[in-house]
VOKOLFI-80519 format. One line per 5 residues: number of its first residue (from 1); their letters; for each residue z, x, y of C-alpha. Coordinates in steps of 0.5 Angstrom, whole numbers, plus 500, padded with zeros to 3 digits. Layout:
# residues N
NUM) a) Z/X/Y | ...
***
This chain:
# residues 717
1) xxxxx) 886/202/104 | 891/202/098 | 899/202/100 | 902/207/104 | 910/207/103
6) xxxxx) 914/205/109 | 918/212/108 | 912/216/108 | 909/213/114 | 915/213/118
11) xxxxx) 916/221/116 | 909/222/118 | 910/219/125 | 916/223/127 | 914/229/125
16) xxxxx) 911/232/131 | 915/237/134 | 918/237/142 | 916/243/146 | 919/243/152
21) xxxxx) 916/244/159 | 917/240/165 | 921/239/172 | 926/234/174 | 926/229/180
26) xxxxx) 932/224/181 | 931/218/188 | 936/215/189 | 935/208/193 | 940/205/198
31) xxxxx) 944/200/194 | 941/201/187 | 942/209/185 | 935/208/181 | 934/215/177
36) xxxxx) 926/217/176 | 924/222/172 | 917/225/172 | 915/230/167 | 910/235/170
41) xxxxx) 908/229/175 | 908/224/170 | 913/218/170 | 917/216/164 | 915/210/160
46) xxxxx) 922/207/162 | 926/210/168 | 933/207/169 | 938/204/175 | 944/201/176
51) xxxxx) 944/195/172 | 936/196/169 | 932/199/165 | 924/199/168 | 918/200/164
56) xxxxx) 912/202/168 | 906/197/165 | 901/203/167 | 903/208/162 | 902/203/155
61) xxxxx) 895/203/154 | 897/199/148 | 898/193/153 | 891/193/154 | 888/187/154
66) xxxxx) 894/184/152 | 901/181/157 | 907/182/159 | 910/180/150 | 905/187/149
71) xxxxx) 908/191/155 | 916/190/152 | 914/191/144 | 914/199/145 | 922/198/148
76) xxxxx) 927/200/143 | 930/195/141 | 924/190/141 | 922/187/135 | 916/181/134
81) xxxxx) 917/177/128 | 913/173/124 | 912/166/129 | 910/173/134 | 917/171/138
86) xxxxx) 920/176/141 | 927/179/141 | 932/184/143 | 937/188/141 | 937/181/135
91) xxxxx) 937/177/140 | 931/171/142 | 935/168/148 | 933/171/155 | 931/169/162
96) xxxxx) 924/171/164 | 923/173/172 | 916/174/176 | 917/178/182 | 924/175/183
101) xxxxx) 922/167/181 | 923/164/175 | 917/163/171 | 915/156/170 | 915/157/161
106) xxxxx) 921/160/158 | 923/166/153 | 916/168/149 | 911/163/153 | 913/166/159
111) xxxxx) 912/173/157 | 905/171/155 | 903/168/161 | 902/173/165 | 897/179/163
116) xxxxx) 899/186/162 | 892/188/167 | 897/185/173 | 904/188/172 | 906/194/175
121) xxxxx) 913/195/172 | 918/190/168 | 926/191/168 | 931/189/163 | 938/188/166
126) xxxxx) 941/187/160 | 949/186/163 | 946/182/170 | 951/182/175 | 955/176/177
131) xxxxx) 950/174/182 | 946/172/177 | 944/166/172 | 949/167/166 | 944/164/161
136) xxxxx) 941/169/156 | 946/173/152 | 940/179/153 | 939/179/160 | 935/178/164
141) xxxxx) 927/180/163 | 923/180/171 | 915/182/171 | 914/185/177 | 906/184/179
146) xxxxx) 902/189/183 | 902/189/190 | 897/190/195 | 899/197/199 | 895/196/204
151) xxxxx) 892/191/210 | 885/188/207 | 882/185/202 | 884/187/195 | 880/183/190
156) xxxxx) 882/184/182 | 880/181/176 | 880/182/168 | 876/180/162 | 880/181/154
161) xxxxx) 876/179/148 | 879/180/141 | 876/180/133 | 882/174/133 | 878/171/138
166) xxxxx) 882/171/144 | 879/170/150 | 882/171/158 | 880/171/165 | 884/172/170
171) xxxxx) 883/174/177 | 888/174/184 | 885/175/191 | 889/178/197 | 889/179/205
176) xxxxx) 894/183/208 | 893/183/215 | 899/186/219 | 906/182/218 | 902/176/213
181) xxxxx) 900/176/206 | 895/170/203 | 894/171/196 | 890/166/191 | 888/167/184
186) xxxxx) 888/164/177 | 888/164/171 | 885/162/164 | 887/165/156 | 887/163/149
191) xxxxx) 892/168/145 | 890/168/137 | 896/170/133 | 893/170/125 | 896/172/119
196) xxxxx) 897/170/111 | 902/167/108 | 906/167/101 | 911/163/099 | 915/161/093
201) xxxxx) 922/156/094 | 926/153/089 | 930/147/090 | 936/143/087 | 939/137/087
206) xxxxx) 946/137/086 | 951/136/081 | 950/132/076 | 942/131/077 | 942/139/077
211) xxxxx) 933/137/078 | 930/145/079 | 923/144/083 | 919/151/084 | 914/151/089
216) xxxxx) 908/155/091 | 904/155/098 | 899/160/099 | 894/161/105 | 893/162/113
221) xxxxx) 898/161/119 | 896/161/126 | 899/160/132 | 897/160/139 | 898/160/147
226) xxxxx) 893/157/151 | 895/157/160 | 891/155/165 | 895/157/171 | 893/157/178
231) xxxxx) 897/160/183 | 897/162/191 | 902/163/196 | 904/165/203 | 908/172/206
236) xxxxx) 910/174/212 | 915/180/213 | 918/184/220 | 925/188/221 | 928/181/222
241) xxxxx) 925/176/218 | 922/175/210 | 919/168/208 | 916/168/202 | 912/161/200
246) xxxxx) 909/160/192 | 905/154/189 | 903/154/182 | 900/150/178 | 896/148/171
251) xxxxx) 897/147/163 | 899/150/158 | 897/148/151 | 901/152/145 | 898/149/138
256) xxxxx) 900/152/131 | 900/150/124 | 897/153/117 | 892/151/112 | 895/152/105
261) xxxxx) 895/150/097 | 901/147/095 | 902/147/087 | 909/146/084 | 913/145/077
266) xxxxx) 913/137/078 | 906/136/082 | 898/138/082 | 894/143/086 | 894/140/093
271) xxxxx) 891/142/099 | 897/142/105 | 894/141/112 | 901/141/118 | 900/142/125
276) xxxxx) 904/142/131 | 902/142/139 | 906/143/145 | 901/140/151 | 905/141/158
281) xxxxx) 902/139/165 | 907/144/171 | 906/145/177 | 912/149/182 | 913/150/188
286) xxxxx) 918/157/190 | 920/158/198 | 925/163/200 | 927/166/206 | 931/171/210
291) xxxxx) 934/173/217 | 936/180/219 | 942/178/223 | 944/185/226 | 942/191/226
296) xxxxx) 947/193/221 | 943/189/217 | 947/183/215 | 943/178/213 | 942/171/211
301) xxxxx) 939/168/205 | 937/161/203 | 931/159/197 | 929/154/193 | 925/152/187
306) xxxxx) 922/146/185 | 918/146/178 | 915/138/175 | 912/137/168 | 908/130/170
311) xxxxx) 907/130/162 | 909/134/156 | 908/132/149 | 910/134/143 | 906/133/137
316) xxxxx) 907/134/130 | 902/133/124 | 903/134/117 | 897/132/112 | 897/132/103
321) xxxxx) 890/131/100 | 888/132/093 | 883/137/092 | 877/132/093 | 880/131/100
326) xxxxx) 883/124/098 | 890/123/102 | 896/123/098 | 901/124/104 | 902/124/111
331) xxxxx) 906/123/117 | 905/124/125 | 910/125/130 | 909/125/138 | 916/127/142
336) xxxxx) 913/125/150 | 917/127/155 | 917/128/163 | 922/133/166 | 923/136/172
341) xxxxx) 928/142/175 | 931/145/181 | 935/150/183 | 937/152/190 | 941/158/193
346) xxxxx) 944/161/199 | 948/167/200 | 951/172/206 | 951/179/205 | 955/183/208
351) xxxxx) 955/191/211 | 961/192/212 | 961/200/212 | 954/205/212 | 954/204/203
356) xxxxx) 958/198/202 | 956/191/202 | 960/184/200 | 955/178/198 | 957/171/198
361) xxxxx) 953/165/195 | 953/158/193 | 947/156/186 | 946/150/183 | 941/149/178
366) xxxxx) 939/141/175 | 935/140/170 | 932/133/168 | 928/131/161 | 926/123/158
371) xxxxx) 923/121/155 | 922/117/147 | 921/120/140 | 916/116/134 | 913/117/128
376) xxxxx) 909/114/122 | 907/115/115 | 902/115/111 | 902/109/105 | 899/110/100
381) xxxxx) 897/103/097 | 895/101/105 | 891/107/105 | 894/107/112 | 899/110/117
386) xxxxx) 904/106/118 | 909/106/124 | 918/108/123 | 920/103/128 | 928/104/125
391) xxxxx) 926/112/128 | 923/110/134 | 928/115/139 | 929/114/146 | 932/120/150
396) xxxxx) 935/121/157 | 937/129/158 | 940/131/165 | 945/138/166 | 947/141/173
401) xxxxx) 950/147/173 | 954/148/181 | 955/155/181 | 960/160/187 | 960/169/186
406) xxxxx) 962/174/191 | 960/182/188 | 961/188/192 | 957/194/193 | 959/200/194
411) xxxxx) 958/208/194 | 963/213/194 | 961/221/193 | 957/222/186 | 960/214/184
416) xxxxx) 957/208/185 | 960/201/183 | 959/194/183 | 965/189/181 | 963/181/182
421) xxxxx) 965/174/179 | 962/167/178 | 964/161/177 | 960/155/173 | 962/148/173
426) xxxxx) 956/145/168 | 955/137/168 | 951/136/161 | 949/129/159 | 945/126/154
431) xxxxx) 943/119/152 | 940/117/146 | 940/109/146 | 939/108/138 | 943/115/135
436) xxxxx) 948/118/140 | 951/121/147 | 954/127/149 | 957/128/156 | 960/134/157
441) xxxxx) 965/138/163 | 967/144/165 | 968/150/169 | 967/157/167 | 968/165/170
446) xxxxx) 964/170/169 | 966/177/171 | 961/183/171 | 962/190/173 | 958/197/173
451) xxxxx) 960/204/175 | 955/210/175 | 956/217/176 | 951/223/178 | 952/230/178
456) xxxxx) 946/236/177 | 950/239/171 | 953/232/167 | 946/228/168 | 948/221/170
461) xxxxx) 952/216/167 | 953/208/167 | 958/203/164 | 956/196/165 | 959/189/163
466) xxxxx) 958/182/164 | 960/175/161 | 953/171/159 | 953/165/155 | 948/161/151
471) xxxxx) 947/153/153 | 943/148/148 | 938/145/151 | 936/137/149 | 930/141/144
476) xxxxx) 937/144/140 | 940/138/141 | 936/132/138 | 939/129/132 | 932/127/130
481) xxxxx) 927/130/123 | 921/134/126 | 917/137/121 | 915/145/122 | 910/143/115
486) xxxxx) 910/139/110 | 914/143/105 | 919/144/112 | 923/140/117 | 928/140/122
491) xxxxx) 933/138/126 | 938/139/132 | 945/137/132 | 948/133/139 | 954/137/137
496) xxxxx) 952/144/138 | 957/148/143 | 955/153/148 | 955/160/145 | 959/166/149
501) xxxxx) 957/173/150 | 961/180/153 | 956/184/153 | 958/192/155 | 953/198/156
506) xxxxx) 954/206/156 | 949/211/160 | 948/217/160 | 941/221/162 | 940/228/163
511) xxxxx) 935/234/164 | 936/239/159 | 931/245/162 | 923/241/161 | 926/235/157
516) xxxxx) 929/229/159 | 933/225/155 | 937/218/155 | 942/215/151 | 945/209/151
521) xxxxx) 951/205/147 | 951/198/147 | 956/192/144 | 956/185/145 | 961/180/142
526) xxxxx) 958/172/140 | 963/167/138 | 959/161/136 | 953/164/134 | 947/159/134
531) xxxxx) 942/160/129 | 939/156/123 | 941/154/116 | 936/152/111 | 938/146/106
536) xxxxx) 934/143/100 | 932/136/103 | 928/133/098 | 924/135/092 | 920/143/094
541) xxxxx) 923/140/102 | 928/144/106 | 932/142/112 | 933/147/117 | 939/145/122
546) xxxxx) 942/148/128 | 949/149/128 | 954/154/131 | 953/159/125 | 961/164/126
551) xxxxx) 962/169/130 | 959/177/131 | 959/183/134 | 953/187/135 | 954/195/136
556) xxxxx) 948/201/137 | 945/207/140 | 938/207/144 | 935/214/144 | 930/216/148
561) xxxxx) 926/222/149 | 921/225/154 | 917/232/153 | 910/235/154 | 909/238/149
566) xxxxx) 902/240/153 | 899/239/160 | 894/233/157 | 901/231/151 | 906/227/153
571) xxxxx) 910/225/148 | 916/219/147 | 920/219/141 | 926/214/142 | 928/208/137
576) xxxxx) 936/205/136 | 940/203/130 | 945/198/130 | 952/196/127 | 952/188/126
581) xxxxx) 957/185/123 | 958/178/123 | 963/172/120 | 961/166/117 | 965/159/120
586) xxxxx) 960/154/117 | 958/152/110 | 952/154/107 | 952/161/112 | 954/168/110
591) xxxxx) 958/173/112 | 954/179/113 | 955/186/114 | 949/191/115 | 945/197/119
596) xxxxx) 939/195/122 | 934/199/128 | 928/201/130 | 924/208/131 | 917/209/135
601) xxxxx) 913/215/137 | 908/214/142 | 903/220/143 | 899/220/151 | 893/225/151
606) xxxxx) 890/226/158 | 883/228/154 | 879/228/161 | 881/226/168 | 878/219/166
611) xxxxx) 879/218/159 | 886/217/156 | 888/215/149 | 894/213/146 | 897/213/139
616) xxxxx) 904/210/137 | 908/209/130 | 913/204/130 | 918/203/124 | 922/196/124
621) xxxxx) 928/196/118 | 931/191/114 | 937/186/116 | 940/181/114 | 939/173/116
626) xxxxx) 944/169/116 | 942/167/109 | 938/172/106 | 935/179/108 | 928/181/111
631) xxxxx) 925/188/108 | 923/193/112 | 916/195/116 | 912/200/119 | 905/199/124
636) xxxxx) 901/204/127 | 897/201/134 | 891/206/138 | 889/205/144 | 883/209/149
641) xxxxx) 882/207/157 | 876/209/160 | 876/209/168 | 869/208/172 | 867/208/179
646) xxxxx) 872/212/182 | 877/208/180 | 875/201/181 | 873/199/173 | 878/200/167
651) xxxxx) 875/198/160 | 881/198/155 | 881/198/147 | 886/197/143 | 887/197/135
656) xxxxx) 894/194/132 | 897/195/126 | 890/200/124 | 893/202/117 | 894/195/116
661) xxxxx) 901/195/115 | 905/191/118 | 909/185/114 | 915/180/115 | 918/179/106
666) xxxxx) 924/175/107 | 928/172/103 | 935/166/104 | 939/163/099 | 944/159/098
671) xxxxx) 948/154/092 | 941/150/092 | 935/154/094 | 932/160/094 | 926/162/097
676) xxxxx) 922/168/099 | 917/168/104 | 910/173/105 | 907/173/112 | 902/179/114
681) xxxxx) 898/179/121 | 891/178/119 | 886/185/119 | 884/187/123 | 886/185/130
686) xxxxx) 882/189/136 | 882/188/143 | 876/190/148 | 879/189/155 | 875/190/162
691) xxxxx) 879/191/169 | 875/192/176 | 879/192/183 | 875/193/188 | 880/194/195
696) xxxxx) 878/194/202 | 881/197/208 | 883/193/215 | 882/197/221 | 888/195/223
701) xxxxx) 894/199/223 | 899/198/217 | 905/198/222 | 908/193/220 | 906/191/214
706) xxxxx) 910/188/208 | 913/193/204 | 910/194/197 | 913/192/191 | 919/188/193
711) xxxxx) 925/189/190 | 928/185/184 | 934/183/188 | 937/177/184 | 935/171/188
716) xx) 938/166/182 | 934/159/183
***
């Protein structure tokens, strides 16, 4: 297909025009003031509470076959790159939740654990209240599965298959009888990310050298998530007492790497072949439990969660050969590590009149890693790898976070409010016996607040504002080279300082006749901004080092709007724009000044009473690094989900990027280097999915049972 403009494309996708016809419904839950809107039945892909937003996973058919990574990629806001990490609003730092626990992984690996066929609803709170952890400059991201309803058995299970060659199976058993629920399940995936990649670097030494290297590498990059998790648990739920008991365990395997030529001005034509493999072995356990202490409804909780990597290896590969496949370089790394972490809470809540509670709680969080760091190289004239003893680094990493809040809750008319505080005293340790150590402590306040209005003729409005902050792990902190590919190494930095973030939000949703429409505006504030700078480092070699790069703010505007322009049309048009403005304190990095946003159209037809399908136009704007540019985009995904068997049977399929343009053209400068960087998924990428749930009823009564789809309510372990 020959190369369609962006512009043109992007003009084409927003072309439909909004007709209107629908009906408002507004619920309101007891503590969280949640404002639902149905269009004629239907609910919203993204509905709104006090402190969220929550997309209903049901209503992305272009999730189909994917996880919850899939399910977040038509937020505003959201954009994937091109290592398929995902972020929002700029952002990649962001705790991830399942049903209230902490997942096992962490930022993107977490959200690809969990397979989209199994998620009812995910929330964003983007200004968490105090009682909740304070890293993640974004929020908090938590994936609320399905449920069973009602006493029975409830048996699921999905199958995916991909022209990348990704393949998935997971399947989840459940018996829910009166005031118990025993559930077990498994899971096993391997998600292929593929895509060409172009890239021409010049490099120069300094002053009075003045050498200029120009180099060219060419050919494909993959990158992978491969989990195999099992997972089972116990619940048992009446008026006075909720106990929630969750193992899981498994192995997750995270390779990535690239096959390329490599030619530059002062070298042959070579054959350039790099690797890098996360394996870890995890297994965590989860109990929490809370007492109902009067009728009012004061109660008591306590919970408790244990997560233990018996091993977790690092392992990076970078080879040259010569275009009769004899080895001209090469040099392996393996970083092994055992890791293990805890965290604990226990809070009071108090009822203290009809609509207001006060909550007090006590955290803590510890996490531990060691573990050692070698390395070898390729010597030409021994034809053999030959290990770096000087390079060989032992490590010892512990951080323990003791954590004190109280928040109230309250309603009064059409306000509602919340207003919290939390302090962190943090411990942070870090022993390398043969480079460095840093031991750090201090204590720090948190403050957060929310305030909402509701009224029939205004719509509803809500301001939110919390402190969050962004605290390096060893992974950021190791003073040691690892190699990203040959021609690309990095290193962390034992100094790097906690990054600090006030985030603040404004609401406002509201009906206009049969439309419904959202708008929100959002600033968050960085000092000490954590990012990379990328150095010349040797002859056509970079460096990329962590550093704290200056200080940011990052202002924009979310719209969302929700129309049916027919009864078998639901449409949703939303997209943001963002000022961000942002002042370099470190050499080498750019004060930058730029607009940035993104914009989808999503279109859902009900072709029958079983047959749904689903178009989306996506457009992603250029924005600023911290060293360069990269240029804008647009892609366009079709989905179709066919249900069988009255119900039972779902098949999916889905086809992203259909007119193949999607690309990632990045460029960074500085005194000594220039490069330029071509990265375009590979075509095409179709995904086949199967769902099948079979459900049988008890003959016992539901009284009594475990309320569906518990709610979020910040058990921060």
């Amino acid at each position: 297909m020959p190369h369609i403009q962006p512009k043109i494309l992007l003009f084409l996708f927003l072309l439909p025009a909004m007709s209107l016809q629908a009906q408002e419904k507004t619920e309101r839950a007891d503590t969280t003031m949640m404002q639902e809107v149905s269009i004629n039945g239907e609910r919203q892909r993204i509905s709104y509470r006090l402190d969220r937003q929550r997309i209903d996973a049901g209503q992305v058919l272009t999730a189909q076959g994917g996880t919850a990574f899939d399910v977040l990629r038509a937020v505003p806001g959201v954009v994937v790159d091109a290592d398929g990490k995902l972020s929002f609003r700029g952002s990649q730092e962001f705790l991830v939740y399942v049903d209230g626990k902490p997942s096992p992984l962490s930022g993107t690996e977490a959200l690809q654990m969990v397979g989209a066929a199994n998620i009812r609803d995910i929330e964003i709170l983007t200004t968490p209240s105090a009682k909740y952890k304070t890293d993640g400059d974004v929020g908090i991201i938590n994936i609320v599965t399905r449920r069973s309803e009602t006493d029975g058995w409830d048996i699921a299970v999905n199958g995916t298959a991909s022209t990348w060659g990704t393949l998935s199976l997971d399947t989840k058993i459940n018996y829910r009888t009166g005031h118990h629920n025993i559930y077990i399940g498994g899971q096993g995936s391997d998600i292929h990310n593929k895509s060409q990649f172009e890239q021409r670097k010049t490099t120069a030494s300094p002053s009075p050298y003045n050498e200029r290297v120009t180099s060219y590498a060419d050919g494909t990059r993959f990158r992978d998530f491969r989990t195999f998790i099992g997972q089972g648990g116990y619940e048992f739920n009446n008026e006075w007492h909720r106990l929630s008991i969750d193992l899981q365990g498994g192995k997750t395997i995270n390779p990535r790497g690239g096959d390329m030529t490599y030619e530059s001005t002062e070298a042959p034509l070579l054959d350039s072949h790099d690797r890098y493999k996360l394996t870890k072995h995890l297994f965590q356990a989860a109990v929490s439990y809370t007492w109902k202490l009067n009728e009012r409804g004061d109660e008591v909780s306590i919970s408790n969660r244990f997560r233990y990597d018996n091993f977790s290896e690092e392992y990076t590969e970078s080879n040259m050969f010569s275009l009769d496949g004899a080895r001209q370089e090469g040099t392996r790394g393996y970083e092994t590590e055992h890791h293990w972490d805890c965290d604990g809470a226990f809070s009071y809540k108090l009822h203290y009149r009809s609509t207001g509670t006060l909550e007090t709680g006590y955290q803590y969080t510890t996490y531990s890693e060691h573990g050692d760091y070698r390395i070898c190289y390729w010597d030409l004239p021994s034809q053999a790898f030959v290990w770096q003893d000087d390079l060989y680094a032992p490590f010892y990493y512990r951080r323990q976070t003791h954590s004190g809040y109280a928040q109230v809750n309250d309603r009064i008319g059409p306000f509602q409010f919340d207003a919290g505080l939390r302090i962190d005293h943090v411990m942070d340790d870090m022993d390398l016996p043969t480079i460095t150590s840093r031991h750090k402590r201090y204590t720090e306040l948190y403050p957060s607040a929310h305030l909402a209005y509701t009224s029939v003729k205004a719509g509803t409005f809500t301001l939110g504002y919390s402190r969050r902050t962004n605290r390096p792990g060893i992974w950021k902190l190791e003073p040691y080279i690892t190699y990203e590919d040959y021609h690309t190494r990095i290193i962390g930095n034992p100094d790097l300082n906690s990054e600090y973030i006030h985030s603040m939000e404004l609401s406002w949703r509201k009906m206009f006749g049969q439309t419904g429409v959202t708008a929100t505006i959002y600033a968050r504030r960085r000092t000490g901004v954590v990012d990379y700078v990328r150095r010349a480092y040797d002859v056509g070699v970079t460096l990329d080092s962590i550093i704290n790069a200056g200080n940011g703010w990052r202002k924009g505007l979310e719209l969302q709007v929700t129309t049916k322009p027919a009864r078998w049309w639901q449409l949703t048009v939303n997209g943001d724009l963002s000022l961000h403005n942002f002042r370099a304190t470190y050499e080498g990095c750019t004060s930058t000044h730029n607009t940035t946003g993104t914009a989808g159209c999503i279109n859902n037809f009900r072709l029958t009473k079983n047959t749904a399908l689903q178009f989306d136009g996506h457009f992603v704007s250029g924005h600023h690094l911290t060293q360069g540019w990269e240029k804008a985009y647009v892609y366009f995904d079709l989905a179709a989900r066919q249900t069988l068997l009255a119900g039972k049977l779902q098949l999916g399929l889905v086809a992203h990027d259909i007119f193949h343009t999607a690309r990632y053209h990045s460029l960074r400068t500085s005194s000594l280097l220039s490069s330029e960087t071509w990265v375009r998924p590979t075509y095409p990428n179709i995904i086949l999915s199967v769902s099948y749930r079979f459900r049988q009823p008890s003959s016992k009564a539901k009284e009594g049972a475990i309320s569906k789809e518990a709610e979020f309510v910040g058990k921060d372990f």
